[in-house]
C-alpha positions in Angstrom: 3.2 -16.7 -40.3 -0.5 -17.0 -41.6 -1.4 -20.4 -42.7 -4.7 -21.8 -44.7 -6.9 -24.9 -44.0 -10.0 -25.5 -45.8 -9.9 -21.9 -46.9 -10.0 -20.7 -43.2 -7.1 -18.8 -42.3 -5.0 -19.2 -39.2 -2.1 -18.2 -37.5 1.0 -19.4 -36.6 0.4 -20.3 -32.8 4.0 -19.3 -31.5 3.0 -15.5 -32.5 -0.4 -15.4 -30.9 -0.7 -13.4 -28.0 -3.2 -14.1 -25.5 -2.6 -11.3 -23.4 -1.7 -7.5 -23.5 1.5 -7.4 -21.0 2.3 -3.5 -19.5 5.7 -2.9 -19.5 7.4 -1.2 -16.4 7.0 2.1 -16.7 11.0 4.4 -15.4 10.2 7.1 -13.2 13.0 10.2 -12.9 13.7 8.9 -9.4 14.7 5.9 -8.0 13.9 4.1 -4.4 16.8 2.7 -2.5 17.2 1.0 0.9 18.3 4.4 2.1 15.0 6.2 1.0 11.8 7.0 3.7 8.8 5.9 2.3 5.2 6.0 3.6 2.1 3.9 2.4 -1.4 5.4 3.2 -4.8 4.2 1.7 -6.6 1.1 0.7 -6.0 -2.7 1.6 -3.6 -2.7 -1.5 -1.5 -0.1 0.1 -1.1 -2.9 2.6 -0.4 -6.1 0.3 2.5 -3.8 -1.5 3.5 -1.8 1.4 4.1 -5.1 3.8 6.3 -7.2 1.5 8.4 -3.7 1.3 8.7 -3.4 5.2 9.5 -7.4 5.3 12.3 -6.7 2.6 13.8 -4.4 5.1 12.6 -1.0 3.7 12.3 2.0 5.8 8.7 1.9 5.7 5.5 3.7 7.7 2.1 1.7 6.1 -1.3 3.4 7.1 -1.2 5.0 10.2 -5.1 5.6 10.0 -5.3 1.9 9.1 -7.0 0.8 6.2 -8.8 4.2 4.0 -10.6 3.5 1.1 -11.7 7.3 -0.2 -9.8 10.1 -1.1 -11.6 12.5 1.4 -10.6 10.2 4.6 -7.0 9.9 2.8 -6.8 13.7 2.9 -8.1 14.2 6.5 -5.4 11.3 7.6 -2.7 13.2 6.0 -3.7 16.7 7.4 -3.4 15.2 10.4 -0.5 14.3 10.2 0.9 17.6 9.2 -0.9 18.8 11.9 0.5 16.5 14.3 -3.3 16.7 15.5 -3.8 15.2 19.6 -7.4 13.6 19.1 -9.0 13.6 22.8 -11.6 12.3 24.8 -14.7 15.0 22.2 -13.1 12.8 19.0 -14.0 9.3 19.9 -17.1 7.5 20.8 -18.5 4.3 22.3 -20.3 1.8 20.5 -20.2 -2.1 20.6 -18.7 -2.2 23.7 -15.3 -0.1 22.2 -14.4 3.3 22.0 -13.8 4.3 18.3 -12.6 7.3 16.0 -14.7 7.7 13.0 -11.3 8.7 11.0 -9.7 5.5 12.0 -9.7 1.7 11.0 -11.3 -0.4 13.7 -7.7 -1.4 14.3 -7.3 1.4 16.7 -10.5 0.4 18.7 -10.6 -0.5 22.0 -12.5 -1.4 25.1 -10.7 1.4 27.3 -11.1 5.1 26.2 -7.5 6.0 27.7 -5.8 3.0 25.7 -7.6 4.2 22.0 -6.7 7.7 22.9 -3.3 6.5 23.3 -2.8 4.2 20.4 -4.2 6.9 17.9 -2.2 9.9 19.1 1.0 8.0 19.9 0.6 6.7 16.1 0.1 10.2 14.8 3.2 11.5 16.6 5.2 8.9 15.0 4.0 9.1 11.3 3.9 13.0 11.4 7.6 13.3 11.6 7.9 10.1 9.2 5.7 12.2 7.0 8.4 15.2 7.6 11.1 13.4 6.7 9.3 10.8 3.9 11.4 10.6 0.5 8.3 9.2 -0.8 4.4 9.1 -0.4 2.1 6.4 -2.0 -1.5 7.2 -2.0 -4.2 4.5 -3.2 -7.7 5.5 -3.4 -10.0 2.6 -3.3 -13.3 4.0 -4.1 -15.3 7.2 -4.5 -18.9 5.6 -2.6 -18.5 7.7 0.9 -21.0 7.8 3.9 -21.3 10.6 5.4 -23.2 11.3 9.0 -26.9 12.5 8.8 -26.3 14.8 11.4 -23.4 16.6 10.3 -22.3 15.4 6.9 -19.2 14.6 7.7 -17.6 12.1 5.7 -16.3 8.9 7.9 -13.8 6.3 7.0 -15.3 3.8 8.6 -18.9 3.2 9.7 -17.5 0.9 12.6 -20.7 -1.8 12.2 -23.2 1.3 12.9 -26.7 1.2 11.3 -26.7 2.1 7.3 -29.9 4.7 8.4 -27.2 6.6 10.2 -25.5 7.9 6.9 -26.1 8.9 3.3 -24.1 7.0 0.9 -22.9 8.8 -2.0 -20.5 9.3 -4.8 -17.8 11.6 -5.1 -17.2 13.6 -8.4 -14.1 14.4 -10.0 -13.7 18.1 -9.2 -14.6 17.7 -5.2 -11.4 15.4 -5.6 -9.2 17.6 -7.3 -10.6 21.0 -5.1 -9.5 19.4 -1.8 -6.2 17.8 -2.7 -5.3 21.4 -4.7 -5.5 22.6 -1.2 -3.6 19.4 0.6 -0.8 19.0 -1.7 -0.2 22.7 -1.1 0.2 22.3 2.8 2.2 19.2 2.2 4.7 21.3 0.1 4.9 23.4 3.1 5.2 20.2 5.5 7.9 18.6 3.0 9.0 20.3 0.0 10.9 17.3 -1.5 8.2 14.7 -1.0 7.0 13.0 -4.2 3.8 11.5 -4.2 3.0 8.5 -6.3 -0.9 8.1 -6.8 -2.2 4.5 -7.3 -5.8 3.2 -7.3 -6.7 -0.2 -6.0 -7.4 -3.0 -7.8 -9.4 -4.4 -5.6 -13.2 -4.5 -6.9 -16.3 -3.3 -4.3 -18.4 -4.8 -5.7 -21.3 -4.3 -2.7 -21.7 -0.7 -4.3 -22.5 -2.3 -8.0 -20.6 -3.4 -11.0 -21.5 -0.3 -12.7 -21.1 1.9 -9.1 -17.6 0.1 -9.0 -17.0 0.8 -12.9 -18.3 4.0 -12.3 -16.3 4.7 -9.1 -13.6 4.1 -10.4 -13.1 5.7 -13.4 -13.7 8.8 -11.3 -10.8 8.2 -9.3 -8.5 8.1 -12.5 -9.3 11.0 -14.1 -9.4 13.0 -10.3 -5.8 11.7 -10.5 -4.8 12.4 -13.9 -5.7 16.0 -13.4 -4.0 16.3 -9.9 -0.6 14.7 -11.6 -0.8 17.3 -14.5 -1.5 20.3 -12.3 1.2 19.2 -9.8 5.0 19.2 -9.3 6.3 15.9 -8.1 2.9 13.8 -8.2 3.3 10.8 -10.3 0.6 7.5 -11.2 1.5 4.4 -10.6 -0.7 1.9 -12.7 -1.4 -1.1 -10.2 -5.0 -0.9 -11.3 -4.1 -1.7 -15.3 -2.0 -4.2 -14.4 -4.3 -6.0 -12.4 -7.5 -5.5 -15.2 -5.8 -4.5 -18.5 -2.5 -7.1 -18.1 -3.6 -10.3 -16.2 -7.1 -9.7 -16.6 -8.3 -13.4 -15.5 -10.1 -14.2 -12.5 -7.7 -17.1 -11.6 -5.2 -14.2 -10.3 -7.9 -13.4 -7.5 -9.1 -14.4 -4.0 -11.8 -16.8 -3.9 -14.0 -14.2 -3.3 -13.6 -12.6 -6.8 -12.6 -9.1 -5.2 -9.3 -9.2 -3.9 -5.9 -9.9 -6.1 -4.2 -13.3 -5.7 -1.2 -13.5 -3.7 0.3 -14.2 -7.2 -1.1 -11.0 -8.7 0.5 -8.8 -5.5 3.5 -10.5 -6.5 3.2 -9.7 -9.9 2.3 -5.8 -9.4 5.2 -5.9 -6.6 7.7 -6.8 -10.0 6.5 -4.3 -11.9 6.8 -2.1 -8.6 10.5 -2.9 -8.4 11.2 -2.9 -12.3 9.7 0.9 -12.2 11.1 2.1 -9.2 14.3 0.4 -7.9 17.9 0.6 -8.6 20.3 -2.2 -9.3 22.0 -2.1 -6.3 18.3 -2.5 -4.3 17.5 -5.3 -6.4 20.4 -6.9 -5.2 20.3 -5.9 -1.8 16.4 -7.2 -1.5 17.8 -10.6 -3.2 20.4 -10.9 -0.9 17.5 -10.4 2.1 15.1 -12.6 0.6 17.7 -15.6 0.7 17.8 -14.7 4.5 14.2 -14.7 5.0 13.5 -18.4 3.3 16.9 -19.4 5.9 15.2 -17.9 9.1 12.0 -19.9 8.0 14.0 -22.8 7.0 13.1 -25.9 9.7 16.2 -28.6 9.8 15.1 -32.3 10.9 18.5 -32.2 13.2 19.5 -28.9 14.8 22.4 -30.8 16.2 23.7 -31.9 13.0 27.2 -30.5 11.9 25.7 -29.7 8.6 23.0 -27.2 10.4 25.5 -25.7 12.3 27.2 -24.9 9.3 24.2 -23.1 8.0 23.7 -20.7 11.1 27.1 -19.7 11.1 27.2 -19.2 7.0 23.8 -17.4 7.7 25.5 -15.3 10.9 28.7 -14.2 8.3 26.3 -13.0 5.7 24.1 -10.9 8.0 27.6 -9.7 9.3 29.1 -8.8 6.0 25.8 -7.0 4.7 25.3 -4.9 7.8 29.1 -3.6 7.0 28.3 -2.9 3.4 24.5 -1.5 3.8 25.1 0.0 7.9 21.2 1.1 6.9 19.6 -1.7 7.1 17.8 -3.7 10.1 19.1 -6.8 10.2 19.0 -7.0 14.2 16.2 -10.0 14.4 17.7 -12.5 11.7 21.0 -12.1 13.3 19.5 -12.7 16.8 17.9 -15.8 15.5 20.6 -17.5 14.1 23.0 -17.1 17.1 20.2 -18.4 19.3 20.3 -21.5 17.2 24.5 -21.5 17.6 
């Protein structure tokens, strides 16, 4: 209802909207407790893919570590098909740790034998997680890449190493689209029923420049629009529009103005679930969240009749769940709570 004061119209306040909301968008397939699912890309891969694997989903997040660009996303995930042994020619020393240059600095470490090991036991276990994956979430988080002078090889990470080492440059659309033309191809060979669900982060890099990270960005989307329109089975999942287009406020990010707030994560998470999940796993990831906020629960009397009520309540549902949903790793919480029997 429009109302008048002084010849100035105005507007009824319980019909303004202060806010354009996206509304969950139903994919033709549906995620349950029983499906294999692997996150690979950006830190938002991360903040999504880690309150899935603590909701008990069957879940393999980032076995490269953290990726930003879709050209180190590709190389991870040949790998992986590949089942590729890195040795002693595809790491080197610097700052005191031996390092890959297609790995997070996760996989670093002072002994050449142990970063050997972590990287290639790692890639054994993701590529036959990969194999058997239901579904594959890929978020690109920027198209800046550095390459090496010296051979032009793009990196995924610089691991601290002087900027004159590298040329910093942008990637353009059809590079994007060329090379994962050629990967989704292999993966259809790898895993013929794999669906891949593209995303792009949210998170702003703002070190390249507001209108490099504009810029960046935008180049990511339409790389991805092409690929999902060219492409059996590749789908878009819009974390990035909910983030900018929906909540659009800075009070649902990080103090550093960069990151989403653990709010927004939740935020895009509902939307992830309202898109993707079935009733029965909405109920099922209720039913596990209640156990989660018990095994965190701290009693001021662990003695007390009414706490020993709660563990064995708590033991009974863990019991009862595991014979409805046999699926679903439940071993820790039920090892807690008869410790505190």
């Amino acid at each position: 209802m429009k109302l008048k004061k002084n010849n100035i119209e105005m507007h009824d306040s319980e019909n303004i909207n202060f806010r354009t909301k996206i509304k969950p968008v139903k994919y033709n397939f549906e995620i349950t407790y029983e499906s294999n699912l692997m996150f690979i890309g950006s830190c938002f891969t991360e903040s999504i893919g880690q309150i899935l694997e603590a909701g008990k989903f069957k879940i393999d997040i980032n076995p490269f570590g953290i990726l930003y660009n879709p050209v180190s996303v590709k190389n991870a995930v040949n790998f992986l098909v590949e089942n590729q042994t890195f040795t002693e020619d595809d790491i080197f020393f610097y700052n005191e740790r031996w390092n890959s240059f297609y790995h997070h600095g996760r996989f670093s470490n002072p002994e050449k034998s142990k970063t050997l090991q972590i990287i290639n036991n790692r890639i054994t276990k993701s590529s036959e997680v990969l194999k058997n994956a239901d579904y594959l979430f890929v978020t690109f988080g920027s198209a800046w890449v550095y390459e090496i002078k010296e051979s032009d090889e793009i990196v995924s990470n610089c691991h601290k190493i002087p900027a004159k080492k590298f040329n910093k440059r942008i990637l353009n659309t059809q590079e994007i689209i060329d090379v994962y033309s050629v990967l989704l191809k292999r993966i259809k060979s790898y895993n013929n029923g794999l669906k891949i669900i593209f995303t792009i982060s949210p998170v702003r890099h703002l070190k390249d420049g507001f209108y490099e990270n504009n810029l960046s960005k935008s180049i990511l989307r339409l790389a991805i629009n092409e690929l999902i329109n060219n492409n059996a089975n590749c789908y878009y999942f819009p974390a990035y529009e909910i983030l900018i287009d929906d909540l659009r406020d800075y009070r649902f990010y990080e103090t550093d103005l960069l990151h989403p707030s653990r709010t927004a994560i939740e935020y895009i998470f509902n939307y992830f679930g309202n898109s993707f999940f079935t009733d029965e796993t909405f109920k099922i990831y209720t039913e596990i969240q209640k156990l989660l906020r018990a095994v965190k629960h701290r009693p001021f009397n662990t003695s007390s009749n009414e706490y020993k009520q709660f563990v064995k309540k708590n033991i009974n549902k863990i019991k009862a769940l595991k014979n409805e949903y046999n699926f679903i790793d439940l071993k820790n919480e039920l090892d807690f709570f008869k410790n505190k029997q």
